[in-house]
N, C-alpha and C positions, 0 to 999 in steps of 0.2 A: 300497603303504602305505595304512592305512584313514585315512579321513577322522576325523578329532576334533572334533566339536560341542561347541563353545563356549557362553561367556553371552556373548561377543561376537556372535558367527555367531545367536544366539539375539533379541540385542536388536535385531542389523542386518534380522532375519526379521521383528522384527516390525514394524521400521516399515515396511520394506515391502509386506507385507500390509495396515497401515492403507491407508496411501500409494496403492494398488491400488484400497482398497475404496471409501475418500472419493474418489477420482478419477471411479468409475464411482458416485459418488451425486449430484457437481458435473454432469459432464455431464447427469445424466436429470433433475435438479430444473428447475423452472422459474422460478426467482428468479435474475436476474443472466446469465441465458443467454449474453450476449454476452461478458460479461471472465470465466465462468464456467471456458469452454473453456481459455483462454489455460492458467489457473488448475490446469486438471484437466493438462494434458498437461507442465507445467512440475510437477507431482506425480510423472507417469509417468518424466520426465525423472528425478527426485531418484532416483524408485524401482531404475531400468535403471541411473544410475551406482554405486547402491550395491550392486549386485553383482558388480563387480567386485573387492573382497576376498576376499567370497566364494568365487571361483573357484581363489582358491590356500588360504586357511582350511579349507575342506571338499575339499581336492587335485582338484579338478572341473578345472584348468590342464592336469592331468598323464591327462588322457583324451584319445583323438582328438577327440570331436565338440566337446569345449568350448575346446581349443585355437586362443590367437585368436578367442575369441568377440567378434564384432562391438560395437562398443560406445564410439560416439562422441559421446553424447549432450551431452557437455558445452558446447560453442556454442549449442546451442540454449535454454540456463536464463537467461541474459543475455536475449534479446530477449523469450523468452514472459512474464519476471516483466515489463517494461516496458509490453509490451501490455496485462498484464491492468492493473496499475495505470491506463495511458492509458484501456481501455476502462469501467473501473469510474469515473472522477473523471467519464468523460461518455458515459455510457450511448447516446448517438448515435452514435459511434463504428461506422464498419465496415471493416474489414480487408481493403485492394483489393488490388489483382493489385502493386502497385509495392511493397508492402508484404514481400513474397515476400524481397528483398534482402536483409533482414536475417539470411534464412536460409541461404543460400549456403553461410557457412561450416560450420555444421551437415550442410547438406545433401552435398558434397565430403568431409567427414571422415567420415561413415555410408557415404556411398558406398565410400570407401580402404577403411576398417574392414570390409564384405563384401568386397569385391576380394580382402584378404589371407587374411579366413576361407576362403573357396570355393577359391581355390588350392590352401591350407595341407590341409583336407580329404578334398582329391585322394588327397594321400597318407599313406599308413599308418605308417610310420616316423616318429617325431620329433625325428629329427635331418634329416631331409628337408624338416620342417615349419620348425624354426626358421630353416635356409638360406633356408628360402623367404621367411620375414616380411624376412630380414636382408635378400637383396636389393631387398627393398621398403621396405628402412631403417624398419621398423615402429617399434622404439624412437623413433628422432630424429624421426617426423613425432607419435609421443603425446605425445613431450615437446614441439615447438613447441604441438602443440592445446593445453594447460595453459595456454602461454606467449600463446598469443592471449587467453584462457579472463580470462586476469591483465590482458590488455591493451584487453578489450574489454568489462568489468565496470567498471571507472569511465565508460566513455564512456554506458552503459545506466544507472548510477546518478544521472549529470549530468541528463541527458535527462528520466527519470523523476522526480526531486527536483522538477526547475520545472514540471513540468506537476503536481505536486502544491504549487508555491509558487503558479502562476500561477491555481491554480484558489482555494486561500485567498484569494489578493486579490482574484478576483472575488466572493466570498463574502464577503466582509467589507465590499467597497467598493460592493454592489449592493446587498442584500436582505437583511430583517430576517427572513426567514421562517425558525423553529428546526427544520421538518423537514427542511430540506437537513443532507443530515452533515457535518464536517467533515475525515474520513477521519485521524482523530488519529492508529489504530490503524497505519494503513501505513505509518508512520516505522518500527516495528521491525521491518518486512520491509526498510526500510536498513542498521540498525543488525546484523541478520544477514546482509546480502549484502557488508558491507564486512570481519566476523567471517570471511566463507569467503574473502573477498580477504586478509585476512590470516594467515588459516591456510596459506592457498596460497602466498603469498610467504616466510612461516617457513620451512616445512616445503622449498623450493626450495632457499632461501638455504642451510638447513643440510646441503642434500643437493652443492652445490655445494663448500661449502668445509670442510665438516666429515664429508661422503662417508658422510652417516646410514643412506641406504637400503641402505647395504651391509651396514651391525652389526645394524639393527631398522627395521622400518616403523610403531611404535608409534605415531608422527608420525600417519601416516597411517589409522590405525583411529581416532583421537582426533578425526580430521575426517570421517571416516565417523559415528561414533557423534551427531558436530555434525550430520551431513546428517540424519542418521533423525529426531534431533530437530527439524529445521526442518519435514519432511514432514509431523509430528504438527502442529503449530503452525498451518502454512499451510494445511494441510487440514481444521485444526478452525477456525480463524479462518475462512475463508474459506465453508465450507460453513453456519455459523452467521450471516452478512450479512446483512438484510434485504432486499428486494427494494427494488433502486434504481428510480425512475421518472422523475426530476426532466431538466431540460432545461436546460443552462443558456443555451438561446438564447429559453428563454418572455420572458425581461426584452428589452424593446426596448435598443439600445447608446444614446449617447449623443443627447439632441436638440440637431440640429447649424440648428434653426430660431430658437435663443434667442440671445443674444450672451453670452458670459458675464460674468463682473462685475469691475471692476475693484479693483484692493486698495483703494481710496479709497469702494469700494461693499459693504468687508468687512463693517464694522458693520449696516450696509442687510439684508445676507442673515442675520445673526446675530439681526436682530430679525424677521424672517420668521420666522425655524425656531425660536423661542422661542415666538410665537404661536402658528404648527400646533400646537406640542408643548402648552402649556399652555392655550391656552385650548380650540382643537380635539380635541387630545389624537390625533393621527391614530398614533400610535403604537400604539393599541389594536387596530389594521388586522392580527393575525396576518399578513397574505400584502404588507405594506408592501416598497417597495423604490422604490430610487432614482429610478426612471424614472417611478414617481406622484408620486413629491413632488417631482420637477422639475415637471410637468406642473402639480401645484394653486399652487407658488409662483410658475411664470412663470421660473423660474430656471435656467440648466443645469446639469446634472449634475456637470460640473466643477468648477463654482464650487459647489456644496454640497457636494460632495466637498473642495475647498482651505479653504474656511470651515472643517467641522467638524472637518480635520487639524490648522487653523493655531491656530482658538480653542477647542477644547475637548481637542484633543490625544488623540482617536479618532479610529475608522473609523466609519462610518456604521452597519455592523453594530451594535458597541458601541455607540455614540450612542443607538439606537433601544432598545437593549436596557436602556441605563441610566434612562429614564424608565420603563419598563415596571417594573422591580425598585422604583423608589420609588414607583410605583402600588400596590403589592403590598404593599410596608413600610405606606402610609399603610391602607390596609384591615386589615391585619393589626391597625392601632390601632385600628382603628376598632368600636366595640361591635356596629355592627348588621351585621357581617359574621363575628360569633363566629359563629354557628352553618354558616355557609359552608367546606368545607373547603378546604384551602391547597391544592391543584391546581386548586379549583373558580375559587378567585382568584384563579391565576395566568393560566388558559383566559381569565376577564373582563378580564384587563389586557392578553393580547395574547400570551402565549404558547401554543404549537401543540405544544408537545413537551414530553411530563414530566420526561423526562431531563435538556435542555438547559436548561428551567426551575432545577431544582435545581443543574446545575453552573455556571449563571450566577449562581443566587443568592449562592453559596458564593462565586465569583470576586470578586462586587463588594461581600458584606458579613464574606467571613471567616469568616463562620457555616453554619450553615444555619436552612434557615426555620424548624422545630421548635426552635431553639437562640435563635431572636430570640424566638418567642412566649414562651420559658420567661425568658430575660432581661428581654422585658419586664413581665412578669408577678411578677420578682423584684425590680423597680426601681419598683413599685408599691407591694408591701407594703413 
């Protein structure tokens, strides 16, 4: 029987070839080296599982040498997507020898996966070959791997969520500085890993009680076609990153030398941090963060942390960032800073990043800055 080259077999080629190509340009670039990897091999991973339609699409199943082609990869896409997120939120990050554990199962199921190839290969007959997988119950141990696959992608997307929540609240609750990112984009490497959990669980459920895979596996090209497209995604996303540099242990932790302040001493610290801000204006510090302006008020971090949660009902990020925007606004009025352009006064108010600049602006006045100066400019005439 000759093979029939599809547009499916044709789109599943090509993300793999992307998938290949952006893996081997993660690895040799030198931005991000460290969650890089994770990043490249968790590609190679998408790549390797989606050749398995393949194998019967293009009748590659019904050859000796590709029969039982090894091909376990699936435990292994849970922990490397987890890693590279851990390793990117904190570029310190290094992946020790205990770390291996996660691999295990991976590691057991690649191994099975040759064990059956290499036997199966021995022999020339195919009816020899399938005896052989059967008594190595090849079906029932690819369907538990699935069944793990299902069981151990909420525990990696648990995991990885709070070391992406836990890193926001260090960032919001530490430093006003706008070149730390705050990795917005990697919620939709959730919002696709919980899509392939539920494709997985569909496509089970309906092979359980409604015995799909036996009429069509359309099911399952529809989740292939989903893979190709996450490979594109994560491999343009991820290769297009900046180089991360930042540390989130430069800020000293809390100063455990100060006492902190009592609620009857709320008001006490509200009028501190209304002076820094307004008469000092220490806000203008681009590189500000908690651990200075505990230092210049005498104050600890916690209690300017519970002050500016309980009376201004921000974080301390926000906080800094909201004097800095009405610095901006009042220049903006102001006549002898028309010829200054609007990036040039936002860098003199304290902001460090263009971008951040502009989506803060937009957060906290609705507008944008071009859209105030034309408003104000309309409420004039």
């Amino acid at each position: 029987m000759q093979p029939q080259f599809s547009l499916f077999d044709l789109l599943i080629l090509i993300g793999i070839i992307q998938g290949v190509i952006t893996s081997i340009l993660l690895l040799s670039t030198k931005k991000n080296k460290n969650s890089n990897k994770f990043l490249a091999f968790a590609l190679l991973s998408f790549c390797f599982l989606s050749t398995k339609p393949l194998l019967h699409t293009l009748n590659l199943w019904n050859t000796s040498f590709f029969r039982f082609f090894p091909n376990g990869v699936e435990l292994a896409l849970s922990p490397l997507i987890y890693f590279y997120i851990k390793s990117l939120i904190s570029p310190g990050f290094r992946f020790k020898n205990k770390n291996w554990i996660h691999f295990i199962p991976f590691t057991l199921a690649q191994t099975y996966a040759f064990v059956v190839y290499f036997y199966a290969l021995l022999s020339p007959d195919f009816y020899e070959k399938d005896l052989i997988a059967l008594n190595f119950k090849f079906n029932y141990i690819k369907q538990l791997e699935e069944y793990l696959l299902l069981a151990f992608l909420p525990f990696y997307l648990f995991y990885g969520y709070k070391e992406l929540t836990d890193y926001k609240k260090w960032l919001c609750n530490t430093t006003s500085d706008n070149t730390y990112p705050n990795f917005k984009w990697l919620q939709n490497i959730y919002s696709l890993s919980i899509l392939i959990g539920v494709f997985l669980l569909t496509n089970h459920t309906l092979d359980i009680f409604f015995n799909l895979k036996n009429k069509t596996i359309i099911h399952y090209n529809l989740l292939t076609l989903f893979i190709a497209f996450i490979i594109y995604y994560l491999g343009l996303k991820g290769y297009l990153q900046p180089n991360y540099t930042f540390s989130r242990h430069e800020i000293t932790s809390q100063n455990k030398s100060v006492i902190p302040l009592s609620n009857i001493k709320l008001e006490e610290t509200i009028d501190h941090l209304q002076k820094a801000m307004l008469k000092d204006k220490i806000y203008l510090n681009p590189k500000l963060n908690i651990y200075e302006l505990s230092k210049l008020l005498g104050i600890s971090q916690k209690s300017i942390s519970l002050a500016i949660n309980q009376h201004y009902k921000m974080n301390f990020r926000d906080f800094i960032n909201d004097y800095r925007i009405n610095e901006v606004k009042s220049k903006l009025n102001d006549s002898n800073y028309k010829k200054m352009s609007i990036l040039g006064i936002a860098l003199e108010c304290g902001f460090n990043s263009e971008a951040s600049f502009y989506r803060i602006f937009k957060k906290n006045t609705g507008i944008s800055p071009k859209e105030f100066i034309e408003l104000k400019n309309d409420t004039k005439l």
